[in-house]
C-alpha positions as CSV (number, residue, x, y, z in Angstrom):
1,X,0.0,0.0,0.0
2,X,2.6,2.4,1.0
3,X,4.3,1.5,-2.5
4,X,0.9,2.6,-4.1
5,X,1.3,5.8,-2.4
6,X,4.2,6.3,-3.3
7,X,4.2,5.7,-7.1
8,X,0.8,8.1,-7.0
9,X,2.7,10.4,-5.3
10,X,5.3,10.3,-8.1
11,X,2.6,10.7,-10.4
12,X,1.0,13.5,-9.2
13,X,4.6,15.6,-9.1
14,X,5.5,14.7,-13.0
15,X,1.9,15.7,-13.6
16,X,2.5,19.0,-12.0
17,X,5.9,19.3,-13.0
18,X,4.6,19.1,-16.7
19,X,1.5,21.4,-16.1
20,X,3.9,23.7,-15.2
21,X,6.3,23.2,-18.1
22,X,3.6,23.4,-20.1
23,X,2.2,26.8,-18.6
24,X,6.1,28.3,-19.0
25,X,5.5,28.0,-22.4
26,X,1.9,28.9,-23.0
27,X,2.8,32.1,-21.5
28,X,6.2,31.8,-23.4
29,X,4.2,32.1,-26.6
30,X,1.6,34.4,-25.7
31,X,4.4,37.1,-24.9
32,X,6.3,35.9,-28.0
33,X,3.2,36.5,-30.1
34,X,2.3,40.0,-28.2
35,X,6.3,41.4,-28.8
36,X,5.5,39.7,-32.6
37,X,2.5,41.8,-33.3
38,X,3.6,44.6,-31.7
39,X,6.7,44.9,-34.0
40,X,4.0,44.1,-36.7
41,X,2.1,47.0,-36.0
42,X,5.6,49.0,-35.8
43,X,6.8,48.1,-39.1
44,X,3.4,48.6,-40.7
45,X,3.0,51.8,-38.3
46,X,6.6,52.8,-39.8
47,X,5.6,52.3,-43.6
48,X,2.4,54.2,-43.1
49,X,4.5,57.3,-41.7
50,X,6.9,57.0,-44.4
51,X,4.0,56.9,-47.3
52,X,2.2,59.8,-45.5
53,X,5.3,62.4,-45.3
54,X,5.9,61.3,-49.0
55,X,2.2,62.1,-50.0
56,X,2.7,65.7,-48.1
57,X,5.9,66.2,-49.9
58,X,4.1,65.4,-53.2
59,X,1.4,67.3,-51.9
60,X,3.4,70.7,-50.9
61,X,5.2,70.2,-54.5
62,X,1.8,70.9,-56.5
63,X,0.9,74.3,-57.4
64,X,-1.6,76.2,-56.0
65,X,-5.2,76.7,-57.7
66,X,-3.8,80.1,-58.7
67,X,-0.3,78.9,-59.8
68,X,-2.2,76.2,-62.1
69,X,-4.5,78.6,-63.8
70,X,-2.2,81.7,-64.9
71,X,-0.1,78.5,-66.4
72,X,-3.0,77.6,-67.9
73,X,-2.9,81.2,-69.0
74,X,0.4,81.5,-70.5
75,X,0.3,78.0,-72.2
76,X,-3.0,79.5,-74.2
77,X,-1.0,82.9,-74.8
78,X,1.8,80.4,-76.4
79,X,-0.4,78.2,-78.3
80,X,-2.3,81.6,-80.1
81,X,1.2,83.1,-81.0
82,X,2.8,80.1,-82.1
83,X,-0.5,79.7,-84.1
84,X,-0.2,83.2,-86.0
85,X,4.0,82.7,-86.5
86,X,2.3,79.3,-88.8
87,X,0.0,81.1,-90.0
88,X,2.5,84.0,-91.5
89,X,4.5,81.0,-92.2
90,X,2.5,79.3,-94.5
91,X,-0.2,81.7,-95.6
92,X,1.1,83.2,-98.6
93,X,0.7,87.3,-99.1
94,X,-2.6,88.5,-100.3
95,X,-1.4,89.6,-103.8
96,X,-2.1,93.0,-105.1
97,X,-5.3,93.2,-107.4
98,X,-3.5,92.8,-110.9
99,X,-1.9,89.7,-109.6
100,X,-5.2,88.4,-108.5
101,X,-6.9,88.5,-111.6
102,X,-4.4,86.1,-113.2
103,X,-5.4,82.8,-114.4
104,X,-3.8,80.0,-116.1
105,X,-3.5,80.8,-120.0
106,X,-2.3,84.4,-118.9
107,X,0.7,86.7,-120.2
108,X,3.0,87.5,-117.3
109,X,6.4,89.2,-116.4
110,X,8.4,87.7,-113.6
111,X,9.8,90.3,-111.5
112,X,13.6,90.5,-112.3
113,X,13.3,88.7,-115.7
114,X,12.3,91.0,-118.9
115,X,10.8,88.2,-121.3
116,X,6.8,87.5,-121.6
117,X,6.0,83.4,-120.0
118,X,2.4,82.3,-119.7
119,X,0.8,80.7,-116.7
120,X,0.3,76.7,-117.2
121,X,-0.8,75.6,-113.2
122,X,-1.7,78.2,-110.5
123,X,-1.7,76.5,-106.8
124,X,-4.0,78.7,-105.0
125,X,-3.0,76.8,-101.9
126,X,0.6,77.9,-101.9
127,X,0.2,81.2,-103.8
128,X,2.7,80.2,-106.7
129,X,2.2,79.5,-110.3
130,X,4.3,77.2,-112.5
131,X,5.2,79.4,-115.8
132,X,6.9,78.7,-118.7
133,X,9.1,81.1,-120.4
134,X,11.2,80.6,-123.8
135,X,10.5,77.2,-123.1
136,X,11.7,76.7,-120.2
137,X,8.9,75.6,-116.7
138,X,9.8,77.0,-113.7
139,X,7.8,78.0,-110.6
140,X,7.4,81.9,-108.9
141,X,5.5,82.8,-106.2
142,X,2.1,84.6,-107.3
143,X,3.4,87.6,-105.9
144,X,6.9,88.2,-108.3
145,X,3.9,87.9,-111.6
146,X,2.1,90.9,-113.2
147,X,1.1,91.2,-116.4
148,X,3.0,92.7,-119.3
149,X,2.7,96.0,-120.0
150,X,1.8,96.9,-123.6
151,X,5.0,98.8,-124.4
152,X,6.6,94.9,-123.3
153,X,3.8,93.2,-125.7
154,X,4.8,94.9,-128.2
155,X,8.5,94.9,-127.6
156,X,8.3,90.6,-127.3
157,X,6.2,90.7,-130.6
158,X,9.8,92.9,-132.5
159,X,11.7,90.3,-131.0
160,X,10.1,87.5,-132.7
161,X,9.4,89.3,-136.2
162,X,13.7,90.5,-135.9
163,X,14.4,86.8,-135.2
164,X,12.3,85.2,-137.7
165,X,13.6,87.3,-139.7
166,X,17.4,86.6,-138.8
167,X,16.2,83.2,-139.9
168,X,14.9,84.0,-143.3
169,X,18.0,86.0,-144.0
170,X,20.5,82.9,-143.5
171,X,21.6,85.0,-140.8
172,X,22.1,82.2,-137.4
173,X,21.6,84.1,-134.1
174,X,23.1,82.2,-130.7
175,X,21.7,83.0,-127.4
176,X,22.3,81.3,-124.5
177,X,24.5,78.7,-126.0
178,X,24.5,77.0,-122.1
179,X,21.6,77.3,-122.0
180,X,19.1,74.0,-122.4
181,X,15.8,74.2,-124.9
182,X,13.0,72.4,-123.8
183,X,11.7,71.2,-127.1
184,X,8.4,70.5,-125.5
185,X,5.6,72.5,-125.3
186,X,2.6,71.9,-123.0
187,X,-0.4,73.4,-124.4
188,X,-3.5,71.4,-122.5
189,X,-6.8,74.0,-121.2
190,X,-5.4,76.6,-123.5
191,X,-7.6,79.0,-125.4
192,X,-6.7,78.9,-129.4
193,X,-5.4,82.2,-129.5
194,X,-3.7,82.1,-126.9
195,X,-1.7,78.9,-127.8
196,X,-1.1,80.6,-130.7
197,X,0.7,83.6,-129.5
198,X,2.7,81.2,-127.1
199,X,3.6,78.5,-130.3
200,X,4.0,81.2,-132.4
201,X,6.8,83.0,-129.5
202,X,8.6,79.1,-129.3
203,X,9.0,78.3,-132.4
204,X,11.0,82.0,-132.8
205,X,13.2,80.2,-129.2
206,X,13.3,77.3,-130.7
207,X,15.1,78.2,-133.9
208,X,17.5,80.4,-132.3
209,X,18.7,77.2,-130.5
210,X,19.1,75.5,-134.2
211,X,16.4,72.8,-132.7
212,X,15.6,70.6,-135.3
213,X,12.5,69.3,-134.5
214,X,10.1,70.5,-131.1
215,X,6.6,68.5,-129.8
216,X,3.6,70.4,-129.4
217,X,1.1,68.6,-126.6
218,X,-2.2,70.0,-127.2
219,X,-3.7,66.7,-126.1
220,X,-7.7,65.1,-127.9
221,X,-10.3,67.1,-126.5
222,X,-12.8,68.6,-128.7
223,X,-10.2,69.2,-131.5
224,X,-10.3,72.8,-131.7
225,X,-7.1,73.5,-130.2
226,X,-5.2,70.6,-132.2
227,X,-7.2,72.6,-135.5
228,X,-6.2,75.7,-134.4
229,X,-2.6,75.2,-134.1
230,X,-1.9,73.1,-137.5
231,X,-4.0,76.3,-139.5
232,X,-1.2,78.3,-137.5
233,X,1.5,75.6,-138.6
234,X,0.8,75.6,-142.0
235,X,1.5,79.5,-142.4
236,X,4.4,79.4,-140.3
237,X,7.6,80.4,-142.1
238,X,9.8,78.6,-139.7
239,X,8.3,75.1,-140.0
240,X,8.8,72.8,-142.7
241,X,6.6,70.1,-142.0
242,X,4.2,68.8,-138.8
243,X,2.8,65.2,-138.3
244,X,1.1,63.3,-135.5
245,X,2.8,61.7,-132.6
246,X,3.5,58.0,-132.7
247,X,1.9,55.6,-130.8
248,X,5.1,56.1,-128.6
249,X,5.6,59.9,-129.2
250,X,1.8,60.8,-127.5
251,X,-0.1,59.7,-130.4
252,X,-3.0,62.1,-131.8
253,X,-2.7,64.0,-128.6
254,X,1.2,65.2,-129.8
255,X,2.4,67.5,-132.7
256,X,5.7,67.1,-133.9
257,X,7.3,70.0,-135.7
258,X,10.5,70.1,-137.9
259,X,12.0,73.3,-137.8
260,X,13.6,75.0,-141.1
261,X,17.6,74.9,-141.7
């Protein structure tokens, strides 16, 4: 019996002995998890401070209401003068009245040159015209045309009677030997008598540069212009024969000329 006790006894103190090993670390692990949270909430505690001072350094870097709307302001002033420096830029000048009643088909003088060319394209858009003079294309702005006066009319119109008759004489004129003919001469959307002044003034160019032979593109159309301009070639005394283009030379829309020797 008294070993009984005494192995109960025994019992009873490892019970306790682990009860109280076990409490140790119960409260162990409660403290551990309190210090564990509580440097949770410090770090997270920490990262909050550090976002906030960063949003109030973001914040104290904006402009004011005031600061944003005179920028406003002065980006608006920017954008309307930077809009009126394109504008001069690309808006060509209003010509003067004279120049504005040119159209294509007119007789002009381009300012620093002294002959007569005729306008064949006007671009409205960028206030030039392409005009061709002693057979030659080039391309002036609007405002560098005016038309001829009639002391230059009829000073162009000597020219080409004194060179035809040069010709006639057996007398050969050079001018401009650098210079390059164009022996092609565009003729489309012209009136009659107005291709004929202009055929009538290269054929004069066209001889003084001994061409042998030029092409005349008056294109199908009704017909009248193509009729026109053979009536004219057929009088000419500087033309010995004309035909039709080939099929490869711009067919019935092309008239080739062979100049005189």
């Amino acid at each position: 019996l008294d070993r009984l006790k005494r192995e109960e006894a025994e019992r009873v103190e490892q019970f306790e002995m682990e009860r109280d090993r076990y409490q140790r670390l119960y409260e162990q692990y409660e403290r551990e998890r309190k210090d564990f949270k509580k440097t949770i909430l410090e770090e997270k505690k920490k990262i909050l401070d550090l976002a906030k001072a960063d949003v109030e350094r973001r914040i104290a870097g904006l402009p004011t209401k005031d600061e944003l709307n005179r920028a406003r302001q002065e980006l608006r002033r920017d954008q309307e003068t930077l809009r009126a420096d394109l504008s001069k830029m690309t808006k060509p000048a209003a010509p003067p009245e004279e120049v504005a009643r040119l159209r294509k088909g007119s007789r002009v003088i381009v300012e620093g040159m002294s002959d007569i060319g005729q306008i064949l394209m006007i671009n409205d858009n960028k206030g030039r015209a392409t005009v061709q003079i002693k057979g030659l294309t080039m391309e002036f702005p609007m405002t560098r045309l005016r038309p001829p006066a009639p002391e230059e009319k009829q000073a162009a119109k000597e020219a080409v009677r004194a060179a035809q008759a040069s010709r006639r004489g057996g007398v050969r004129v050079v001018k401009r030997p650098d210079s390059d003919m164009k022996l092609e001469l565009d003729l489309h959307g012209m009136f009659v008598e107005d291709a004929i002044e202009l055929v009538d003034q290269y054929l004069s160019d066209a001889a003084l540069y001994h061409a042998q032979s030029v092409r005349l593109c008056h294109g199908l159309g009704t017909g009248r212009l193509r009729r026109g301009v053979h009536e004219f070639l057929k009088k000419h005394s500087l033309v010995k024969n004309y035909r039709y283009g080939q099929a490869n030379e711009g067919g019935a829309g092309v008239t080739i000329v062979t100049l005189r020797d």
